[in-house]
C-alpha positions as CSV (number, residue, x, y, z in Angstrom):
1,X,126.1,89.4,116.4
2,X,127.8,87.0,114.5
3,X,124.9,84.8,113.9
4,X,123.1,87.8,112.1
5,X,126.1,88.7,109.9
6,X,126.1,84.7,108.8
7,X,122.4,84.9,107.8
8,X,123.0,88.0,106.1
9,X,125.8,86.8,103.8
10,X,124.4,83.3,103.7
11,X,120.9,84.4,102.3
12,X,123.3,87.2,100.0
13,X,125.0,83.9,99.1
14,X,121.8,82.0,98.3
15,X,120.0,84.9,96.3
16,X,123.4,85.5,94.2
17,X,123.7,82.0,93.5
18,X,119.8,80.9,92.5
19,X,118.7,84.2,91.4
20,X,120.4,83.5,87.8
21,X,118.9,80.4,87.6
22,X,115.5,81.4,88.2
23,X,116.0,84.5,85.7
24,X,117.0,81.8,83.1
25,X,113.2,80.2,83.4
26,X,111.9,83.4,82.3
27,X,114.6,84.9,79.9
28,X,117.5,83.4,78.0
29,X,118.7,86.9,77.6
30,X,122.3,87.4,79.6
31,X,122.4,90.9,79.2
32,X,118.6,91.0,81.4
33,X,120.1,88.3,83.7
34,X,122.9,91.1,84.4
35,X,121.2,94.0,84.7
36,X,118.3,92.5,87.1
37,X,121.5,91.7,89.2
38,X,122.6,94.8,89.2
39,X,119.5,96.4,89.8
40,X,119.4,94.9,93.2
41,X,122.3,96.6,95.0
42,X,121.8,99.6,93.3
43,X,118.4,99.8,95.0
44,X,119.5,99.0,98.4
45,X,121.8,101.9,97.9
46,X,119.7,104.1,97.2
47,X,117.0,102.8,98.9
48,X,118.6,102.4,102.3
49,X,119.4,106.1,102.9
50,X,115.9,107.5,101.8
51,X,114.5,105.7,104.3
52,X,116.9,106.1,106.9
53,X,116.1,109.9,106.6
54,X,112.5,109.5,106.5
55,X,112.6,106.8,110.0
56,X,115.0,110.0,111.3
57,X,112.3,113.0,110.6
58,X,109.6,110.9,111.7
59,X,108.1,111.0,115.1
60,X,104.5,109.2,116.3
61,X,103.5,108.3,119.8
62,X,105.2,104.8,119.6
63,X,108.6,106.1,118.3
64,X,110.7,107.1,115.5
65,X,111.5,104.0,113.6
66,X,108.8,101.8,115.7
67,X,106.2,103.5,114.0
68,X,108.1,101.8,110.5
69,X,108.5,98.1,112.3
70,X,105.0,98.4,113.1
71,X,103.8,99.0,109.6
72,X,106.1,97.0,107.8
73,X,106.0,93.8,109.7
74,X,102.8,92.8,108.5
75,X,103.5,93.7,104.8
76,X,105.8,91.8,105.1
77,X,104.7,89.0,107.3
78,X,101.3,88.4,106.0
79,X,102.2,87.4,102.2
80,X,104.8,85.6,103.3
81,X,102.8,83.2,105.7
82,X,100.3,83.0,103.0
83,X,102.5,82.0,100.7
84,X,104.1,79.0,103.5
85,X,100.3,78.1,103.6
86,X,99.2,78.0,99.6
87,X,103.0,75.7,99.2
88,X,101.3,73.1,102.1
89,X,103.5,74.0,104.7
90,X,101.4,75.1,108.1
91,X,102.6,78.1,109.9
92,X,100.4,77.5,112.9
93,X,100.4,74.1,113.7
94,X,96.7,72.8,115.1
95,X,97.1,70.6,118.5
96,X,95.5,67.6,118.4
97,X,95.0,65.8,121.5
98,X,97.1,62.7,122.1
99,X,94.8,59.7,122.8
100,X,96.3,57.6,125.4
């Protein structure tokens, strides 16, 4: 349990921290710099409970919120090892056969 509450607040720590910087690339604007930052929570607020209702009213063969894993896993899986692969990175790694 600890080690999932350290990669939360890390990557909270890492998004808090570069997000600004990143925004500056784009707009030099401080005012739009604050108010995507405080966009984010807001939405997580919000966010968070809608779904938490919907996961609780909805039932499928596989389960309540399993039914949710299942769907979003790939949405969110798929760009993101696309992305790893377009940057040069391999996801899969290919064996090659060691020649001895």
């Amino acid at each position: 349990m600890t080690t999932f509450w350290f990669g939360v607040h890390f990557a909270e720590a890492v998004s808090v921290n570069l997000l600004p910087l990143t925004l500056y690339l784009f707009t030099e604007n401080a005012f739009y710099i604050g108010l995507i930052l405080a966009i984010n929570p807001m939405f997580g607020f919000v966010a968070q409970p809608v779904v938490g209702v919907l996961s609780d009213r909805t039932w499928t063969r596989v389960g309540r919120r399993a039914f949710y894993l299942i769907v979003a896993a790939p949405q969110q899986g798929g760009p993101r090892a696309w992305e790893k692969g377009r940057a040069g990175g391999n996801i899969i790694k290919e064996r090659t056969p060691r020649a001895e």
